[in-house]
C-alpha positions as a printed Julia matrix, in Angstrom:
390×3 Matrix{Float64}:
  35.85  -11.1    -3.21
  34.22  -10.49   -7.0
  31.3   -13.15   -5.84
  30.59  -11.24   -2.74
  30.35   -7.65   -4.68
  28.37   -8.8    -7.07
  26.18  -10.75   -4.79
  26.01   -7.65   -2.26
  25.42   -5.29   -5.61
  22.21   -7.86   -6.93
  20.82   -7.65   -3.29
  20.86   -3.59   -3.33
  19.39   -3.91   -6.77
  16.71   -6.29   -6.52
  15.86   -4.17   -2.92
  15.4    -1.19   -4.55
  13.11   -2.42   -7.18
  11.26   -4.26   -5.15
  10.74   -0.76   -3.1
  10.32    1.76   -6.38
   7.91   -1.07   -7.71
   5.93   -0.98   -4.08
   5.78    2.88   -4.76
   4.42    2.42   -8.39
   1.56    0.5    -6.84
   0.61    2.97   -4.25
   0.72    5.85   -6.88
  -1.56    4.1    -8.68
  -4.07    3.24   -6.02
  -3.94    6.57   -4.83
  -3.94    8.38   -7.94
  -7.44   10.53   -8.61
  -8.42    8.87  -11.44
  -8.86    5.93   -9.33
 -12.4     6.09   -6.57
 -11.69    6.26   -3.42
 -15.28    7.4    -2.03
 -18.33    4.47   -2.55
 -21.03    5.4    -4.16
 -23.25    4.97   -1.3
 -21.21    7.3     0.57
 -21.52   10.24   -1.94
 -23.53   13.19   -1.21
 -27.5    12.44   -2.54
 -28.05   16.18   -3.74
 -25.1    16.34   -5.96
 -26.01   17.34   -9.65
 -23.53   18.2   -12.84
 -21.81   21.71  -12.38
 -23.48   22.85  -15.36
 -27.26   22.37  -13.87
 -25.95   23.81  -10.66
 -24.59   27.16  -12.39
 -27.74   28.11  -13.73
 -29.88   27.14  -10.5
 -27.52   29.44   -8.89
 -27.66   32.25  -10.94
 -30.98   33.1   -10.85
 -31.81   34.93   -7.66
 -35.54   34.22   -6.53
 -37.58   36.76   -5.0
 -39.35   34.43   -2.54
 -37.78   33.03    0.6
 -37.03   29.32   -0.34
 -39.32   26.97    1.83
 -39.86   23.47    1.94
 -43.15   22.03    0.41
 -45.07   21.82    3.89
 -43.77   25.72    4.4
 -40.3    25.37    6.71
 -37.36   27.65    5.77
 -34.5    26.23    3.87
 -31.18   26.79    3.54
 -29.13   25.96    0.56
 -25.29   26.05   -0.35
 -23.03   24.97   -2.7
 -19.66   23.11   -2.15
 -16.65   21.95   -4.49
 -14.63   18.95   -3.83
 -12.28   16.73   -5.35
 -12.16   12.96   -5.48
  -8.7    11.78   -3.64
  -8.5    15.06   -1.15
  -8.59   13.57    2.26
 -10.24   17.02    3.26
 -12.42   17.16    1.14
 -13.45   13.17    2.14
 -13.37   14.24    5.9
 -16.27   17.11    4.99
 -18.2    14.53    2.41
 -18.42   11.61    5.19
 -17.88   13.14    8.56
 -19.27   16.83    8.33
 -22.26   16.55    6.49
 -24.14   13.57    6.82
 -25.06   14.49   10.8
 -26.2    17.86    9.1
 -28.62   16.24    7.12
 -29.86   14.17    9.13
 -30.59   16.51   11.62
 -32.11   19.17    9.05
 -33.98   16.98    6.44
 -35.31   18.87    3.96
 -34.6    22.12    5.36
 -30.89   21.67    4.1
 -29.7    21.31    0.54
 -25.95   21.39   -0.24
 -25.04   20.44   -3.93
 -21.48   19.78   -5.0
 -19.02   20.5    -7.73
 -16.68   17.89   -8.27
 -13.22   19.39   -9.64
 -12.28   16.87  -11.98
  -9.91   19.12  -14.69
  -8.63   22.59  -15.29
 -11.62   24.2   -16.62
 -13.5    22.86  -13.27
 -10.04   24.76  -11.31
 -10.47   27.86  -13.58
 -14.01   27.68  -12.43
 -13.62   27.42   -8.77
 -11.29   30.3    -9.28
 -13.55   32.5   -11.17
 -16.32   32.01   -8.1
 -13.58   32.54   -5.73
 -12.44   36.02   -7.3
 -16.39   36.96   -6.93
 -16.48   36.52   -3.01
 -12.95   38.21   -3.28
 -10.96   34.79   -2.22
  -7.79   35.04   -4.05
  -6.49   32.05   -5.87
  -3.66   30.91   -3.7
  -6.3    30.78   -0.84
  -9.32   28.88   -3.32
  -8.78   25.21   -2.21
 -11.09   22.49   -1.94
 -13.38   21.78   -0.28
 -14.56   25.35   -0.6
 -18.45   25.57    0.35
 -20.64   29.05    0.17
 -23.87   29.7     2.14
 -24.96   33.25    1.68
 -22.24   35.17    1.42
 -20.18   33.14    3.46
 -17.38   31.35    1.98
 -15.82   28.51    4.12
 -12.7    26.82    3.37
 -10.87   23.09    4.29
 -11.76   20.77    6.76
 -10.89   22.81   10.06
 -13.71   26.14    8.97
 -16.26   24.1     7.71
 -17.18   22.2    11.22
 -16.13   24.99   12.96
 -18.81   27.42   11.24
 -20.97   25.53    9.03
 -23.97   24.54   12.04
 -23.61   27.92   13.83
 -24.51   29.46    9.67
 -27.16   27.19    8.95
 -28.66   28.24   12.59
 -28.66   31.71   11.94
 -29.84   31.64    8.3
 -33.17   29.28    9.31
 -33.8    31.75   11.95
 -33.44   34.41    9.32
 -36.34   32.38    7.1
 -33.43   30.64    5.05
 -31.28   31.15    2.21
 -31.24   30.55   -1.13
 -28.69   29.47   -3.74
 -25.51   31.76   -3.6
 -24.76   33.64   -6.39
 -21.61   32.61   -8.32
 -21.13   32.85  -12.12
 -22.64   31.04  -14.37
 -20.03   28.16  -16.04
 -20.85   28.85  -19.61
 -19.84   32.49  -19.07
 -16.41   31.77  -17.42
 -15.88   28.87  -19.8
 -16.73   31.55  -23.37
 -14.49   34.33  -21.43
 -10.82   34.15  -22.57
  -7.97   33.6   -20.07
  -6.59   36.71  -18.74
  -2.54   37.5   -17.81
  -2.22   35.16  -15.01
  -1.22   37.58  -12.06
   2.09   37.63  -10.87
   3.3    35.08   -8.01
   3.79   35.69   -4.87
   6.16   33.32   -4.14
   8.97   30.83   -5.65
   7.44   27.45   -7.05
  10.52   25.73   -5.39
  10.81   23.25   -8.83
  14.38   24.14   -8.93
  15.3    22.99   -5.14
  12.86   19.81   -5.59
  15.12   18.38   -8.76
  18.12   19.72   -7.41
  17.23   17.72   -4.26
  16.33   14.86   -6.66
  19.91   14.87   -7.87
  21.58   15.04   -4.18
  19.64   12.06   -3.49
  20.06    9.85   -6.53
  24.23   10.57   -6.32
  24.3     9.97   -2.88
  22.48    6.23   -3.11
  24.79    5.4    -6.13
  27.67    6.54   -4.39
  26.45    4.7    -1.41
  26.01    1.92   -2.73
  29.49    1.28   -4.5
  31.25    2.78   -1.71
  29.58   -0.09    0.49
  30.01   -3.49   -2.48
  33.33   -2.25   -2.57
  34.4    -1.22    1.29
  35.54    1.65    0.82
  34.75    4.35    3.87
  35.23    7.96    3.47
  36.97    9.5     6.19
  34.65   11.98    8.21
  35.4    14.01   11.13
  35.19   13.32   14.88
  32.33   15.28   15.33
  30.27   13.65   12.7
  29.31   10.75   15.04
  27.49   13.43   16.93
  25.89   15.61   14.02
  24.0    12.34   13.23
  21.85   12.04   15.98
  21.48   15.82   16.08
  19.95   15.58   12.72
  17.86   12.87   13.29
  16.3    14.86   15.92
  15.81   17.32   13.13
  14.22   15.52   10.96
  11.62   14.35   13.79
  10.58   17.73   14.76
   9.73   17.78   10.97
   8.06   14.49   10.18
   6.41   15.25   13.45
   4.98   18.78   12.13
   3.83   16.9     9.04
   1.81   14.34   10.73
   0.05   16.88   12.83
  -0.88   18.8     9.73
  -1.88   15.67    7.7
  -3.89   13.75   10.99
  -6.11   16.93   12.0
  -5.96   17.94    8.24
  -5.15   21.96    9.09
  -3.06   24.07    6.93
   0.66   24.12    7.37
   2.9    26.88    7.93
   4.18   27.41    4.41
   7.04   29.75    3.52
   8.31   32.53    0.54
   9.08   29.09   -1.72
   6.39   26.19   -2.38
   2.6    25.39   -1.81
   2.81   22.8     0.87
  -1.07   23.12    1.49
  -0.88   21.6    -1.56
   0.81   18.6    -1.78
  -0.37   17.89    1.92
  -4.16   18.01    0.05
  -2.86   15.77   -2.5
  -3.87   11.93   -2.41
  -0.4    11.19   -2.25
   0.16   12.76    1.41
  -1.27    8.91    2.3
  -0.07    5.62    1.63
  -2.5     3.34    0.34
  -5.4     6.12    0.93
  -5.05    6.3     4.96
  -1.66    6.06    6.26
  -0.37    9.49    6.71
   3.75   10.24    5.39
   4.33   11.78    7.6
   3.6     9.52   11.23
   5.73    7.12    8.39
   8.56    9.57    8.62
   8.25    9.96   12.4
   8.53    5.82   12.3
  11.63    5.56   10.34
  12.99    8.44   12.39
  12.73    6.68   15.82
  13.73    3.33   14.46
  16.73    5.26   13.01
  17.72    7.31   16.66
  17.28    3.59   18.49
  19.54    1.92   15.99
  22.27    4.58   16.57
  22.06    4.23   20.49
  22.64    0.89   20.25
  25.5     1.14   18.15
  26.74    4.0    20.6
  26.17    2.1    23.51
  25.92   -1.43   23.12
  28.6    -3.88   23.11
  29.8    -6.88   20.47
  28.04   -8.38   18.22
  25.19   -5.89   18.48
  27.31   -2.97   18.05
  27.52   -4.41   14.21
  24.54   -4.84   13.64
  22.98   -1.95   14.73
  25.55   -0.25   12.11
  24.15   -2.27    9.29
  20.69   -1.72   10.46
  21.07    2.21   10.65
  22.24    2.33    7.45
  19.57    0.17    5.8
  17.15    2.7     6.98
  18.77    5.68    5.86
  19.35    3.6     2.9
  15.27    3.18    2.39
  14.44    6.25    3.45
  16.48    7.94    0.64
  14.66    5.53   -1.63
  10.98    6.57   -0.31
  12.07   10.07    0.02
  13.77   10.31   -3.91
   9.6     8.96   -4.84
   7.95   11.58   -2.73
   9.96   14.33   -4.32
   9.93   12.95   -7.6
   5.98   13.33   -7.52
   6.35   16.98   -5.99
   7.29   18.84   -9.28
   5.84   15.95  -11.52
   3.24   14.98  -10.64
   1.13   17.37   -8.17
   2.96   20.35   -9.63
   3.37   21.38   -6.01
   6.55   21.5    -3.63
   6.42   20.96    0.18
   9.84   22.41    1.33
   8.73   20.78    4.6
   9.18   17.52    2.55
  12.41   18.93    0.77
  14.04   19.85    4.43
  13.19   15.64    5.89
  14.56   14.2     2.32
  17.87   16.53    2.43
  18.58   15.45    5.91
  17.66   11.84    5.51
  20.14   12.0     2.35
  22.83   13.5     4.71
  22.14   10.7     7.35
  23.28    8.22    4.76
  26.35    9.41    4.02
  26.87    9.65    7.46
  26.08    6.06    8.4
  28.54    4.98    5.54
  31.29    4.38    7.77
  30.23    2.76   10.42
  28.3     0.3     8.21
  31.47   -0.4     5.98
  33.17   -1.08    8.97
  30.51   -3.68   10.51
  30.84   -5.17    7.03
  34.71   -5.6     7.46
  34.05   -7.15   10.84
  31.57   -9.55    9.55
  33.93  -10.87    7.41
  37.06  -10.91    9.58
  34.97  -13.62   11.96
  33.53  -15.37    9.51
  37.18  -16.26    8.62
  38.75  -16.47   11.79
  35.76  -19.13   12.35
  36.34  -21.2     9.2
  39.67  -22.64   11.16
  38.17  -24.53   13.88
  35.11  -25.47   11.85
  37.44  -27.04    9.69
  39.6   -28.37   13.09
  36.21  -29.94   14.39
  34.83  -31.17   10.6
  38.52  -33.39   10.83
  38.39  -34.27   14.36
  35.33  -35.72   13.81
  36.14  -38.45   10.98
């Protein structure tokens, strides 16, 4: 019985750090510091912020025109290495622009690389009277015109540079110059609007890391907890739950539009983060929406089938549960840590993937148990047919 704990305990351990060690790698491949755009693929009329803040400041008298006399217009964008948005704009958005304008469009970009850049952005977002919960990237001015993410920007951007070359063109918008914001000391930050949600994220963390240990022992050593009657049914209701979620997220992270955020969090946020996709392209969210439906078929079988499948469709539901604690303890982890962000979308899928666990537990323990009992009730007659044989 000791052999089969401690081989069931190595298994669970060398699982999960074979999983947390899969995570590690895609955090670093899809951290910022790491390129995720080619070269080639990078805007030709980007120049350093610093050049670009003093081209923009100075307002010419003369309508901007090309050298053989066409009307140009001209805007500035900022972006951020690692933002799928902001990639979407850069490779999808822009390039049929210019191409179809030539020279009679100029766009240059900002990269947002560090704070100072962020206190920037801010500082030109305050002068078109954007206010800093609503200054994300990639966040591109022509005129006066300020257009923000991946949705406005296609949805605007041609119709503005229509009307401004029928106008004669446009010239550089006017935003502060860097040197100015950079010498100009940090006033009182102004008071948020809403909850951070840090508290709920590593409170969540804690649920989550109890509820695997517990899991796990409970399970090495067979040892069920009792649950009610009705719990059998709360766990597909939950699972259905937690679909309608995962399913919210991938339509917010595969069209790239802002979420519905409530009083607590920035989900906007963390959904902009290079984190909201695995390996740089594989949403979390149509990952959650996976796991969900594999979990919801597992459980029918179990409810439904018969013998041997019955057990292990236990097993199985509570391997997935198992690894979707796992992957959900890493996303959270990164929430508070890491992007400095919480998605209480997120929060809400890993607090009900934490409660499916506990809810599999039984079931799974009792598979187990089963496994077992034929396993010795067939050593007999192997042993019959092993002497019957010599």
């Amino acid at each position: 019985m000791q052999r089969k704990i401690w081989r069931i305990n190595s298994f669970l351990v060398t699982t999960i750090s074979l999983i947390l060690m899969a995570f590690s790698l895609t955090a670093y491949s899809n951290s910022p510091a790491s390129p995720s755009l080619d070269s080639r693929k990078r805007w030709p009329v980007s120049m350093s912020s610093e050049i670009l803040a003093q081209a923009a400041s100075r307002q010419l008298q003369s309508t901007p025109q090309t050298l053989t006399g066409q009307p140009v217009v001209r805007a500035i964008m900022f972006w951020m290495n690692g933002c799928p948005h902001c990639h979407e704009v850069l490779e999808n958005v822009l390039p049929p622009l210019q191409e179809k304008y030539g020279a009679q469009l100029e766009i240059r970009l900002i990269e947002v690389v560090n704070t100072e850049d962020v206190r920037y952005l801010h500082a030109v977002a305050k002068t078109f009277g954007i206010p800093i919960d609503r200054a994300n990237v990639p966040f591109l001015i022509i005129g006066d015109h300020v257009l923000i993410g991946s949705q406005q920007i296609p949805d605007e951007l041609p119709g503005l540079i229509e009307d401004f070359l029928a106008q004669g063109g446009v010239d550089w918008p006017a935003i502060p110059d860097r040197s100015i914001v950079a010498d100009t000391p940090e006033k009182e930050a102004p008071p948020e609007t809403h909850a951070d949600g840090y508290a709920i994220a590593i409170a969540t963390l804690a649920l989550m890391a109890a509820a695997l240990i517990y899991s796990a022992a409970a399970f090495a050593l067979g040892k069920a907890p009792s649950l009610p009657g009705w719990a059998d049914w709360l766990f597909p209701v939950l699972v259905l739950i937690g679909l309608v979620v995962a399913g919210y997220l991938s339509y917010v992270e595969i069209l790239m539009v802002d979420a519905a955020c409530g009083p607590v969090g920035d989900c906007n946020t963390v959904q902009g983060s290079p984190y909201a996709r695995l390996f740089g392209f594989l949403p979390v969210g149509v990952m959650g929406v996976t796991g969900y439906i594999a979990i919801l078929a597992a459980w029918m079988i179990k409810r439904w089938a018969s013998g041997h499948k019955v057990t292990l469709a236990a097993l199985a539901v509570f391997a997935l549960t198992f690894i979707g604690v796992v992957f959900s303890l890493y996303l959270t982890y990164l929430e508070p840590f890491v992007i400095k962000a919480v998605c209480m979308w997120c929060i809400s899928s890993a607090v009900i993937m934490t409660l499916l666990l506990v809810l599999s537990l039984p079931a799974a323990i009792d598979s187990l148990d089963t496994l077992r009992l034929r396993r010795q009730t067939a050593r007999p007659g192997r042993r019959y047919y092993a002497q019957k044989k010599k």
